[in-house]
C-alpha positions as CSV (number, residue, x, y, z in Angstrom):
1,X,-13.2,-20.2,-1.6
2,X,-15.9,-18.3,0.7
3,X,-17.1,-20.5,3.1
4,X,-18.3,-17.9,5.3
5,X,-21.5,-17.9,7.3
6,X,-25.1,-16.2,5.4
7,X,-24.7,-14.1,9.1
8,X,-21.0,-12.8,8.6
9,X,-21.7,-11.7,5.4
10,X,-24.9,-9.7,6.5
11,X,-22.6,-7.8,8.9
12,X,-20.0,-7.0,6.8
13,X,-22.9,-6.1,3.8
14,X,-24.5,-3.7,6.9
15,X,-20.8,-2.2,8.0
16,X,-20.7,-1.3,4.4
17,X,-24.1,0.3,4.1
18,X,-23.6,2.1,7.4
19,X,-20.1,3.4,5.9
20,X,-21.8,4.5,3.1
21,X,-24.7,6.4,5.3
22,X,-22.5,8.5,6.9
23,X,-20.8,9.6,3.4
24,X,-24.4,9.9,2.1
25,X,-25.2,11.8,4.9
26,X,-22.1,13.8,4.8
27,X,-23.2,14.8,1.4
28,X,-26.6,15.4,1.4
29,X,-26.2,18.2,4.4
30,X,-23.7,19.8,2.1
31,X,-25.7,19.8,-1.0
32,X,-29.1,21.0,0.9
33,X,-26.8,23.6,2.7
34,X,-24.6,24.6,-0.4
35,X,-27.5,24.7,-3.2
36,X,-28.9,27.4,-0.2
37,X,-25.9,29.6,0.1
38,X,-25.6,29.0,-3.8
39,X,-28.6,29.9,-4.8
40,X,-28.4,32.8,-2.9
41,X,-25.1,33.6,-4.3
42,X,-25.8,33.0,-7.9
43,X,-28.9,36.1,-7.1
44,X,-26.7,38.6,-5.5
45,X,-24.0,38.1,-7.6
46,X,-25.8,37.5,-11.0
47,X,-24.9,35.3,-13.7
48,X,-21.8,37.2,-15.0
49,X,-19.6,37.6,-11.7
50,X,-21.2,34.3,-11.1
51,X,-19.7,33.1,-13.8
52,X,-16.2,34.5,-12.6
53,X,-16.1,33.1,-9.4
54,X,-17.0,29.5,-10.9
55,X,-14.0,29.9,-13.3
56,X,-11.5,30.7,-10.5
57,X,-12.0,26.8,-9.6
58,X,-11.2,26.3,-13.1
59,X,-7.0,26.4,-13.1
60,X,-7.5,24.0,-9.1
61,X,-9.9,21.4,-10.0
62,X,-7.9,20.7,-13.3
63,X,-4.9,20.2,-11.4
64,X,-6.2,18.6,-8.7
65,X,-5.3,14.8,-10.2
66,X,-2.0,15.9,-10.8
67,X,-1.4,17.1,-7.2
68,X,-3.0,13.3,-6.0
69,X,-0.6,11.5,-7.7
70,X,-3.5,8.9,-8.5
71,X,-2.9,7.7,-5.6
72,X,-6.1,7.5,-3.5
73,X,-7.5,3.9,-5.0
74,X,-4.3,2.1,-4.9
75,X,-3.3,3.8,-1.0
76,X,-6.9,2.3,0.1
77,X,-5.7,-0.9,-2.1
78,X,-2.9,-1.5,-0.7
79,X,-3.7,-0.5,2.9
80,X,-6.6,-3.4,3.0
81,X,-4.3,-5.7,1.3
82,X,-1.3,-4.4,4.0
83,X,1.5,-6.7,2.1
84,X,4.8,-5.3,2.5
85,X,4.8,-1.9,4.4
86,X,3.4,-1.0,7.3
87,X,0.2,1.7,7.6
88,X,2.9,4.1,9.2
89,X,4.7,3.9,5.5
90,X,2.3,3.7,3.4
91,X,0.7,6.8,5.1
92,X,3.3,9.0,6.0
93,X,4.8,8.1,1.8
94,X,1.6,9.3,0.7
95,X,1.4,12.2,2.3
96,X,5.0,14.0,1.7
97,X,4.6,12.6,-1.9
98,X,1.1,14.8,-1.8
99,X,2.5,17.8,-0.4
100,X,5.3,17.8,-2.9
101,X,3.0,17.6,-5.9
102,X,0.6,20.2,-4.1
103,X,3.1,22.6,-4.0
104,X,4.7,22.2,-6.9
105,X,1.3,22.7,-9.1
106,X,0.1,25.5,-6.6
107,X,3.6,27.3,-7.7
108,X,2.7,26.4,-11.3
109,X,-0.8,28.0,-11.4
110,X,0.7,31.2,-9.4
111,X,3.2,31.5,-12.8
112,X,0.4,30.7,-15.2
113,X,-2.2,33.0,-14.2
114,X,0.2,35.6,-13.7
115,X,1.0,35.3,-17.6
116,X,-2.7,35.0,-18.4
117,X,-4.3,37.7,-15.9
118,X,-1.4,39.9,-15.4
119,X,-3.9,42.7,-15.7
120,X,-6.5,41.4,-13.4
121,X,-5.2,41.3,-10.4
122,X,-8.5,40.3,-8.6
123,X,-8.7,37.5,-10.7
124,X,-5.3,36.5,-9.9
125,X,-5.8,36.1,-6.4
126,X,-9.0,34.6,-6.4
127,X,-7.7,31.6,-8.2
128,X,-4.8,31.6,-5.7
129,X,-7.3,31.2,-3.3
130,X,-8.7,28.3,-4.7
131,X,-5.6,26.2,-5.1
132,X,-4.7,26.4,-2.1
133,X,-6.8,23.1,-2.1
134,X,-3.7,21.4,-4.0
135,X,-1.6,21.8,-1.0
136,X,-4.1,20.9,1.9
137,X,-5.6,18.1,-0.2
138,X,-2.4,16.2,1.4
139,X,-3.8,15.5,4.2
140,X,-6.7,13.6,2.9
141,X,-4.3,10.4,3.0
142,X,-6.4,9.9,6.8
143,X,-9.5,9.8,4.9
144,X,-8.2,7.2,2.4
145,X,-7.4,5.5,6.2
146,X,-10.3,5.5,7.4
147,X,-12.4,4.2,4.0
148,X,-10.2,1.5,4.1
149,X,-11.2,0.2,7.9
150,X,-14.6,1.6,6.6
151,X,-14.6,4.5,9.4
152,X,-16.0,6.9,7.1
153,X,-17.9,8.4,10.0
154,X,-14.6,10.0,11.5
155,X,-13.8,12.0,7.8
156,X,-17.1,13.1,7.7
157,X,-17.0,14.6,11.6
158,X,-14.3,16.5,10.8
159,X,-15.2,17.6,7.0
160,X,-18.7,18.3,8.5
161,X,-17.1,20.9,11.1
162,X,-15.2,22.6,8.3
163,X,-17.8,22.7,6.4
164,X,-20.0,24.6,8.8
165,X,-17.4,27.2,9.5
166,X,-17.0,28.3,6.2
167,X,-20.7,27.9,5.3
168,X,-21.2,30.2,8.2
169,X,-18.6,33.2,6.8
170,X,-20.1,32.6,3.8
171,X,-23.6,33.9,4.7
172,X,-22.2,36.6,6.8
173,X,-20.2,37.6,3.4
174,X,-23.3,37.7,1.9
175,X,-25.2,39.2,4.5
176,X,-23.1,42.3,4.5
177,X,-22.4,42.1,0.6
178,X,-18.3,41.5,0.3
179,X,-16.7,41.2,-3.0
180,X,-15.9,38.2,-5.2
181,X,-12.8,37.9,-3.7
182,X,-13.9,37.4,-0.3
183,X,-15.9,34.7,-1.4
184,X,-13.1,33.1,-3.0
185,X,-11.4,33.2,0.3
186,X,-13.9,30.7,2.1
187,X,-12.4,28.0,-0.1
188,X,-8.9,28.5,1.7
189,X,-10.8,28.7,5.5
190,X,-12.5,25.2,4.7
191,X,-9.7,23.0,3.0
192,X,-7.0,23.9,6.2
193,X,-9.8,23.6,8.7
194,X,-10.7,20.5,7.3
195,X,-6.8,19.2,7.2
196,X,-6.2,20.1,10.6
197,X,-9.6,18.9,12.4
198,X,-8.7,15.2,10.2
199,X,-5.2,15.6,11.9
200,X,-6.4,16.1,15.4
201,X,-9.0,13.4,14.7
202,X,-6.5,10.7,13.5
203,X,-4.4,11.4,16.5
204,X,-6.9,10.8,19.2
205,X,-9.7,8.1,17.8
206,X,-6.4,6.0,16.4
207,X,-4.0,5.9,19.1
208,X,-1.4,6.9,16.8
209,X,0.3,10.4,15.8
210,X,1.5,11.7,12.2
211,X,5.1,12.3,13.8
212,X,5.1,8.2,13.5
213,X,4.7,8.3,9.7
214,X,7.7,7.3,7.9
215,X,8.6,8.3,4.3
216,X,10.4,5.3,2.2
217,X,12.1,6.0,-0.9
218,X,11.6,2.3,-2.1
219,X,7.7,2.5,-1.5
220,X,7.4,6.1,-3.3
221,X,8.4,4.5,-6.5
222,X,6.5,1.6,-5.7
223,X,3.3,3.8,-5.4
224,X,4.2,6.3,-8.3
225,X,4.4,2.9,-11.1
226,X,0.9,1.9,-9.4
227,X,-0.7,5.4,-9.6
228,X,0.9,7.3,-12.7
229,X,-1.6,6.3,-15.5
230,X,-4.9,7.1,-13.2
231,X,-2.8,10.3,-12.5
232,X,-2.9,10.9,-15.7
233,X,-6.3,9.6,-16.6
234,X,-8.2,11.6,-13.8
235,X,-5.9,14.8,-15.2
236,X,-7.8,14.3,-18.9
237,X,-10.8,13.6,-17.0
238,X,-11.1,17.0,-15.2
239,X,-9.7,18.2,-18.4
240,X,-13.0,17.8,-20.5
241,X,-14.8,18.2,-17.4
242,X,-13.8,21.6,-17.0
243,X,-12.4,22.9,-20.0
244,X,-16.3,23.1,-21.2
245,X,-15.8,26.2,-18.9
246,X,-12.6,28.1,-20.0
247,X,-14.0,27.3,-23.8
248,X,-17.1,29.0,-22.8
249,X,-15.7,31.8,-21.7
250,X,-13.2,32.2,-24.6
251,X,-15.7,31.3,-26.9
252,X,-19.0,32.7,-26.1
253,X,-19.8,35.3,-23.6
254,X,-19.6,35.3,-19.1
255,X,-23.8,34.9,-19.3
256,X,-22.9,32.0,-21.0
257,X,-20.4,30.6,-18.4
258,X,-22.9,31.8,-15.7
259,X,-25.7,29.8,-17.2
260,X,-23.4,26.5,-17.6
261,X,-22.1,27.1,-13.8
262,X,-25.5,27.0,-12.4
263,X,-26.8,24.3,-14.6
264,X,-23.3,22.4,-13.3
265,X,-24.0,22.8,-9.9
266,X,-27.6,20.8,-9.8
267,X,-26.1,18.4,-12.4
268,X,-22.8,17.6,-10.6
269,X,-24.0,17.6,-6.9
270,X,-25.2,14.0,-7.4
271,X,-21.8,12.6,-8.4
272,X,-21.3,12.0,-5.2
273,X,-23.2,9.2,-4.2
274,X,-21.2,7.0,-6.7
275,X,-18.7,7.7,-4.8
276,X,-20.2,7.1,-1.7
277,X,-21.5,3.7,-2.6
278,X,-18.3,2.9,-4.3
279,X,-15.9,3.4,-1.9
280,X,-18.0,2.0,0.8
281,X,-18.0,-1.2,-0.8
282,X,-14.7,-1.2,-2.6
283,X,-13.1,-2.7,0.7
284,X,-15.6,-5.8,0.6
285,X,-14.9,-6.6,-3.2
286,X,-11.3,-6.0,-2.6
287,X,-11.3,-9.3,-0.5
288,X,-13.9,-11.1,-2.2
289,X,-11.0,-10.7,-5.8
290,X,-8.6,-12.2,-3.3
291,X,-10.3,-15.1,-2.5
292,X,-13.3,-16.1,-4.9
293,X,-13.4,-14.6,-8.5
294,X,-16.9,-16.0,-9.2
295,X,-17.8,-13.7,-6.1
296,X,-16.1,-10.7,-7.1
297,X,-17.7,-10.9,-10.6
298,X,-21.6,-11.3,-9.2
299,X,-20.5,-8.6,-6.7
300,X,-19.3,-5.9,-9.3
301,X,-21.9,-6.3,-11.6
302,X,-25.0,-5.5,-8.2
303,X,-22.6,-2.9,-7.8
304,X,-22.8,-1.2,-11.5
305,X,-26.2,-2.6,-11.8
306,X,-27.3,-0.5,-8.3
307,X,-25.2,3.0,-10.0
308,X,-27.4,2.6,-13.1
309,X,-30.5,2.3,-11.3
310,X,-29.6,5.3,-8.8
311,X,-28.6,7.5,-11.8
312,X,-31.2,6.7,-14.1
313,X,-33.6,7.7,-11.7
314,X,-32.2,10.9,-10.8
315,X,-31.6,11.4,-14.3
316,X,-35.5,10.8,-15.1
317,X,-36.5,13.1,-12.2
318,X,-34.2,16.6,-12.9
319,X,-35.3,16.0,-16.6
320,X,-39.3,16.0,-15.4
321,X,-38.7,18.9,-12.9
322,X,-36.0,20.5,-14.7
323,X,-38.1,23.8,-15.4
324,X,-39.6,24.5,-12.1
325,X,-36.7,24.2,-10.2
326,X,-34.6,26.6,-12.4
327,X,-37.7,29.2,-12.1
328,X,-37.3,28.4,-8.1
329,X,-34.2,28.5,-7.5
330,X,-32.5,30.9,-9.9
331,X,-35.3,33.4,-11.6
332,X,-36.1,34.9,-14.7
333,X,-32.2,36.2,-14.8
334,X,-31.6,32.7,-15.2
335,X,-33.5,31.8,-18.2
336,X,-32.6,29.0,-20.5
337,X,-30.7,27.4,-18.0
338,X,-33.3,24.6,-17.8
339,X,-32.2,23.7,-21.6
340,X,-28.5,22.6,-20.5
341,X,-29.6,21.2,-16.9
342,X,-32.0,18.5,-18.7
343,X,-29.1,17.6,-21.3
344,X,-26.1,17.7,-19.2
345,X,-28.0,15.3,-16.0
346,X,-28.0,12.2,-18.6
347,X,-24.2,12.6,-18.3
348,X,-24.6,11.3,-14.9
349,X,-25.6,7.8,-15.6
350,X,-22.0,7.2,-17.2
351,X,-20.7,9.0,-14.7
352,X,-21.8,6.8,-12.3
353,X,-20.9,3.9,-14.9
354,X,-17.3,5.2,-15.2
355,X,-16.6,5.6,-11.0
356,X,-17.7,2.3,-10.7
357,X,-16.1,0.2,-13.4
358,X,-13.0,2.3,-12.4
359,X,-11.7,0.0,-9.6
360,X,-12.3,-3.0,-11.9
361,X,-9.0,-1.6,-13.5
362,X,-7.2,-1.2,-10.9
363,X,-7.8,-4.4,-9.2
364,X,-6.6,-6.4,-12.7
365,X,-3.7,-3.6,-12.9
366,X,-5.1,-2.3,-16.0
367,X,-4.7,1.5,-14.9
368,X,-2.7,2.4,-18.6
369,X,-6.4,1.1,-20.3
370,X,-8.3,4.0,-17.8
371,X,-5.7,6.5,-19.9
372,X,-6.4,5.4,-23.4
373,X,-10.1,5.6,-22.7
374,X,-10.1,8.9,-21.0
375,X,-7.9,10.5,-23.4
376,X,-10.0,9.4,-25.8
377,X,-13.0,11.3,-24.5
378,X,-11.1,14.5,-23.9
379,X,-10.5,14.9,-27.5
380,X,-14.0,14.0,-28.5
381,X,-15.1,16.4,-25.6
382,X,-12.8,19.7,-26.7
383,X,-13.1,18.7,-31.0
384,X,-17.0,19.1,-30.3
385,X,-17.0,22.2,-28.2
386,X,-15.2,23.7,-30.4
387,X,-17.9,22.9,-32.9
388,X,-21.0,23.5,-30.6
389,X,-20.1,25.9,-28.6
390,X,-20.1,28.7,-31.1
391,X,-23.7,28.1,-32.3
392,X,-25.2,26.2,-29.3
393,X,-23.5,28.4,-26.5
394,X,-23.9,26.2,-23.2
395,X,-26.0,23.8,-24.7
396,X,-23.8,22.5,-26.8
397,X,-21.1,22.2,-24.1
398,X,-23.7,19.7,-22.7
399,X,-24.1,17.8,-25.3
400,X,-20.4,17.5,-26.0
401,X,-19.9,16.7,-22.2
402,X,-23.0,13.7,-22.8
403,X,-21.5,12.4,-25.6
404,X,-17.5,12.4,-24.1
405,X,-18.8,10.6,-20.9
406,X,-21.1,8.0,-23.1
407,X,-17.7,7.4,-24.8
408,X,-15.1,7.2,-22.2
409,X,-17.2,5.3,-19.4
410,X,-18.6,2.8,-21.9
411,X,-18.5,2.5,-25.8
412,X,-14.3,2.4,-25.4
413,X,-14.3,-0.7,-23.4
414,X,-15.6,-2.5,-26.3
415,X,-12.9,-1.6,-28.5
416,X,-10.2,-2.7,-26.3
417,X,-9.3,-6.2,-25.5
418,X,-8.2,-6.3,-22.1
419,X,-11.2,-3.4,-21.2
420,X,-14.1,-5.5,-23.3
421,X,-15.6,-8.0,-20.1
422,X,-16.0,-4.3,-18.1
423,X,-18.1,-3.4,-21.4
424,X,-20.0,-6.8,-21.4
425,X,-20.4,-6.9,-17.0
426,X,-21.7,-2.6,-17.8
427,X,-24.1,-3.9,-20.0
428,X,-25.6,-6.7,-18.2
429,X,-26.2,-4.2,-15.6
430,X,-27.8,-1.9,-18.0
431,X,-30.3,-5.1,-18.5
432,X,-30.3,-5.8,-15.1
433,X,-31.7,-2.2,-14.6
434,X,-34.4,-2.1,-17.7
435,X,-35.4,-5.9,-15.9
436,X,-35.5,-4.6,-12.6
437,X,-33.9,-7.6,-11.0
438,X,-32.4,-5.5,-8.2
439,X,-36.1,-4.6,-7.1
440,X,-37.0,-8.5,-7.7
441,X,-34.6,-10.1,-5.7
442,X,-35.3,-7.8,-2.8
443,X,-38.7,-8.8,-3.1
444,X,-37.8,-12.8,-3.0
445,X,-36.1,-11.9,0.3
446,X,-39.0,-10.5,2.0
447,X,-41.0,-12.7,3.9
């Protein structure tokens, strides 16, 4: 039972918001400073080579759940839980079983690409480039620290820093007109700044050094059983996530892929703020599950009930201003593009849907049921782009991405037993949002 004080709970409610400010913050800088630079990058380059340096993410962000392991929800889990292992284990576990995986897909891309591209050698080592995100992503365990003491501020200090650097050589890059594969270099500058500044960080705010984390067999395998089948779900997620772009390029032409990419990088830059809100408040439901279940329940649903309302609105807003911000931003050479922006946004709102019903799985060790489901909408995703993509070009990418996301984040729950109370909680909020209860009860509270 909860028997805490109206005034405790206020705090921890405002610890959580202010958590969440800093990611939002965070975030926000980076997408008003990155839309800039990208907008000014999609123009000199053109929609072609912009295009190519888009799909040199391609090979890294599809392997990028595979080198996690899965393993950032259930390290934050079981770090506010702190059971059986100590935060020296638990961390330092993480991390060598990071690198490991890092590595090894790093070394797997170098061989695939290789086969693919063996006559493009720029290509080659742009994607190299890339992945080197894989390896450096290791050291994001201290971020997973610090959302679980909700110290979000110190990750974004450091990320922030990192960020500028690179944002910086990436203007002078442009100033002075380098190549693609310069360009593809920044990625490499920002990921080990931003490893080493966490590192340096960690060290001096916590009191406490890496060289104190300790690696246990026991807890490895411990971790692995936990984090396998999101592993595996977030690799089929990225799958239809970005296979809309390799099947672009195979099947229609680079303008195509360039058109998608910039279309992508208005539609995707709002992802973040589930995120944000999620993982700012994941802490806070973690305890509420431990101790009152009636809690937890009224607390997940404000929580899928305040993604809706976010992502509906932003939804409704890019599909209003859609045209005039393609014209502004991108130009004529960018025609079109307003088409698969105004589709591909809608995908948002189960985006949203889909982060935040995610730790519902996890929290009722359910993690095999986020497989089924995102399987599921991989094969819808690639069976209709192979369909659409053909005829429609990027715009049927879109709607194949809109209709996969509709599927996996929602319409699969209900067709699974164990899955079908997420499906019934998602679509109270979806009432909650249409009856604007959110908006009503803040309105009751003001004097």
């Amino acid at each position: 039972m909860i028997d805490s004080p109206p005034k405790k709970l206020s705090a921890t409610a405002r610890r959580a918001f202010a958590n969440a400010g800093w990611v939002f913050f965070d975030r926000i800088f980076r997408m008003a400073t990155a839309l800039l630079v990208g907008v000014w990058s999609a123009r000199y380059l053109g929609p072609s080579q912009f295009g190519l340096l888009n799909f040199a993410s391609v090979f890294p962000t599809v392997l990028t759940s595979l080198a996690g392991l899965g393993l950032a929800n259930v390290l934050v889990t079981e770090l506010v839980r702190n059971r059986e292992y100590s935060e020296n284990q638990l961390l330092g576990t993480s991390f060598i079983l990071r690198l490991v995986a890092g590595t090894v897909s790093l070394f797997a891309i170098a061989v695939t690409v290789r086969v693919l591209y063996g006559d493009q050698p720029v290509l080659q080592a742009m994607i190299l480039f890339t992945s080197s995100v894989l390896v450096c992503q290791s050291a994001d365990v201290i971020d997973l620290h610090f959302q679980s003491r909700v110290k979000s501020k110190l990750s974004v200090i450091a990320k922030s820093i990192a960020f500028l650097l690179s944002t910086a050589l990436r203007v002078y890059f442009l100033a002075n007109q380098f190549s693609l594969l310069a360009f593809s270099s920044v990625v490499f500058v920002e990921v080990s700044l931003s490893a080493f500044i966490l590192i340096l960080i960690y060290n001096r705010q916590e009191g406490q050094h890496i060289l104190n984390w300790r690696f246990s067999r026991r807890l490895a395998t411990y971790l692995l059983h936990l984090s396998w089948p999101i592993m595996i779900s977030d690799f089929f997620i990225f799958i239809y996530m970005r296979a809309d772009q390799f099947m672009l390029k195979e099947l229609a032409t680079d303008l195509e892929l360039g058109k998608f990419s910039a279309a992508l990088r208005l539609s995707e830059v709002w992802y973040f703020i589930a995120t944000a809100i999620t993982s700012s408040f994941y802490p806070t439901i973690v305890s509420l599950k431990t101790q009152n279940e009636e809690a937890f329940q009224r607390a997940f649903r404000q929580l899928l009930t305040l993604l809706l309302s976010i992502s509906i609105l932003i939804a409704i807003f890019i599909t209003l201003a859609a045209p005039f911000i393609i014209n502004l931003l991108y130009g004529q050479q960018y025609e079109g593009v307003d088409d698969i922006l105004v589709i591909h946004i809608w995908s948002a709102v189960f985006v949203f849907m889909g982060v935040g019903s995610s730790y519902w799985f996890i929290l009722h060790d359910h993690q095999r049921l986020l497989l089924v489901r995102t399987i599921a909408g991989a094969v819808i995703n690639i069976l209709l782009n192979f369909v659409l993509i053909p005829r429609y070009g990027a715009v049927g990418t879109s709607i194949a991405t809109l209709i996969a996301q509709m599927t996996t984040a929602y319409f699969v729950n209900f067709f699974i037993a164990k899955a079908r109370p997420v499906f019934f909680v998602q679509t109270a909020a979806f009432a909650d949002v249409f009856k604007l209860t959110l908006l009503r009860e803040r309105l009751k509270r003001t004097p």
